[in-house]
N, C-alpha and C positions, 0 to 999 in steps of 0.2 A: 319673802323678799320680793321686790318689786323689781323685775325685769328690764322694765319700759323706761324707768329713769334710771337705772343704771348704765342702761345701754346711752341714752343721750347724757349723761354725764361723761362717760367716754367718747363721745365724737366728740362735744364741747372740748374735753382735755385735749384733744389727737387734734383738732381744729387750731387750737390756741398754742400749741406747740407750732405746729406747722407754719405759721403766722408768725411769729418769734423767730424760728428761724430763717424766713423770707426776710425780714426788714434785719437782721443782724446779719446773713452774710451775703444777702444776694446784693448786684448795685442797682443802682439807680435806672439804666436801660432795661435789665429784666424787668422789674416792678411796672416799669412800663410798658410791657408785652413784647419787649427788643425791637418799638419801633420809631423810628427818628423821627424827633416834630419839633416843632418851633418853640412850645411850648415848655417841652421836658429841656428844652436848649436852655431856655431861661429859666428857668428852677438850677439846671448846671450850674452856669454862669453866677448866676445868686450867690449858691452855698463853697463855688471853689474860685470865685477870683482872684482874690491872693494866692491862692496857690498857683493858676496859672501865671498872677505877674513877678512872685517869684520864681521861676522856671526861667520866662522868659527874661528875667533881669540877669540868671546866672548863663544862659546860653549867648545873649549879646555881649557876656565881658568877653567872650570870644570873637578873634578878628570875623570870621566868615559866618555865623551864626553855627544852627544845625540842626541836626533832627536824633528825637530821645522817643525811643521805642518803650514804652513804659515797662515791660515786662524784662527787661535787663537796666538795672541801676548799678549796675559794672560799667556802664559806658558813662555815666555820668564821673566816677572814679575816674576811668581814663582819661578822660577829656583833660581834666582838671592839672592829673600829673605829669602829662605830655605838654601841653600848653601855659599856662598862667593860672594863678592861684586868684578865683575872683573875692571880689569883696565880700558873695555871700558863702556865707558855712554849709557845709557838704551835708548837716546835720537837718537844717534847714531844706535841703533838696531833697534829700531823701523822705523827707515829711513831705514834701508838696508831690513828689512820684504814688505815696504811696497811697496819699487821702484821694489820687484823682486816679489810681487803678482802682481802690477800692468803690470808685464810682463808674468803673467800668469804658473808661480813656484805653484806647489803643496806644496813642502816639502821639508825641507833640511836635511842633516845626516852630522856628524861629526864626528871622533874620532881619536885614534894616527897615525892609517896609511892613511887618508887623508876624504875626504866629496863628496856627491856627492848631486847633486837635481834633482829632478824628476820634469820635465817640460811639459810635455806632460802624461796623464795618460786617460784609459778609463774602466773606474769601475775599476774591480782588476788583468786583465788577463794580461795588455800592459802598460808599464809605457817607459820611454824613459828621455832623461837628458846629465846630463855633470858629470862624475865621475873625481873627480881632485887624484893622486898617489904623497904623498908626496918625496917616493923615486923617483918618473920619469916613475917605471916600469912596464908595462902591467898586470906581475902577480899579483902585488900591485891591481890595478884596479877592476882586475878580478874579487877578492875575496870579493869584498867592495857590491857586485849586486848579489843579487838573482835572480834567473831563468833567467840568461845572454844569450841572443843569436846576439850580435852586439855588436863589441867593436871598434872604430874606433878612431887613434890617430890624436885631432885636431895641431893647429899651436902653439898656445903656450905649451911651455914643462910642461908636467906631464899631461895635459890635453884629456879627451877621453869624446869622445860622446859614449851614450849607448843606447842599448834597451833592454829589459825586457820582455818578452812573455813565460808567464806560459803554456798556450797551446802546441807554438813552441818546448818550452823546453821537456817539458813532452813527444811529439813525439821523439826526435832526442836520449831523456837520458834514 
């Protein structure tokens, strides 16, 4: 018996496993070495838009907007039965929570001047994401992100990639 290809038959296998499990359950930040760019923004943006603009559609039937921590989809249920019953289905929310945790979304925010989500974050200092400007315009953006130091306008209109660095900021301001 032959050793030598047995053995790289087995890394092959251990290779092609390990691979399979990387693209089925890790998201879309890991694959990217967990680091935020303009780029992997807009791969985002591509594959979960509808999901964020139904989020966002069911967080404005609320008078004040708000903000959905993706890792508790109990607060989407509360919201619902304390407040008003919006026109989109709870079933529908919970698909758009879960296809954009599974892409590794922290948090969403919404309110009249537009949403943004935090895609990348590490503890509390660096967060990074896709801020959407329902006017189209930068200053709109701007003001939507605390401790802003990266604002950059992706392809589709209204849409900006951002970063967030409390350290950054706190030197420059």
């Amino acid at each position: 018996m032959n050793y030598k290809r047995l053995f790289k038959l087995l890394a092959l296998i251990t290779l092609a496993t390990a691979l399979s499990f990387l693209l089925t359950f890790c998201p879309l930040h890991f694959l990217d070495g967990n680091r935020a760019s303009q780029v992997t923004a807009q791969s985002f943006l591509l594959l979960e838009r509808s999901e964020l603009q139904t989020l966002d559609s069911y967080i404005c039937s609320f008078d004040s907007g708000g903000t959905v921590y993706l890792d508790d989809a109990s607060f989407i249920l509360l919201k619902s039965v304390e407040n008003r019953t919006p026109d989109i289905e709870e079933r529908e929310i919970l698909a758009a929570i879960a296809s954009l945790k599974s892409m590794g979304a922290e948090s969403f925010h919404s309110d009249e001047n537009g949403y943004h989500i935090v895609i990348w974050t590490n503890l509390s200092d660096f967060g990074a994401g896709i801020v959407y400007s329902r006017d189209g315009s930068e200053e709109t953006a701007k003001r939507q992100i605390q401790f802003l130091t990266k604002l950059t306008r992706l392809n589709e209109n209204g849409f900006f990639y951002y970063e967030s660095d409390y350290n950054k900021y706190r030197k420059e301001h």
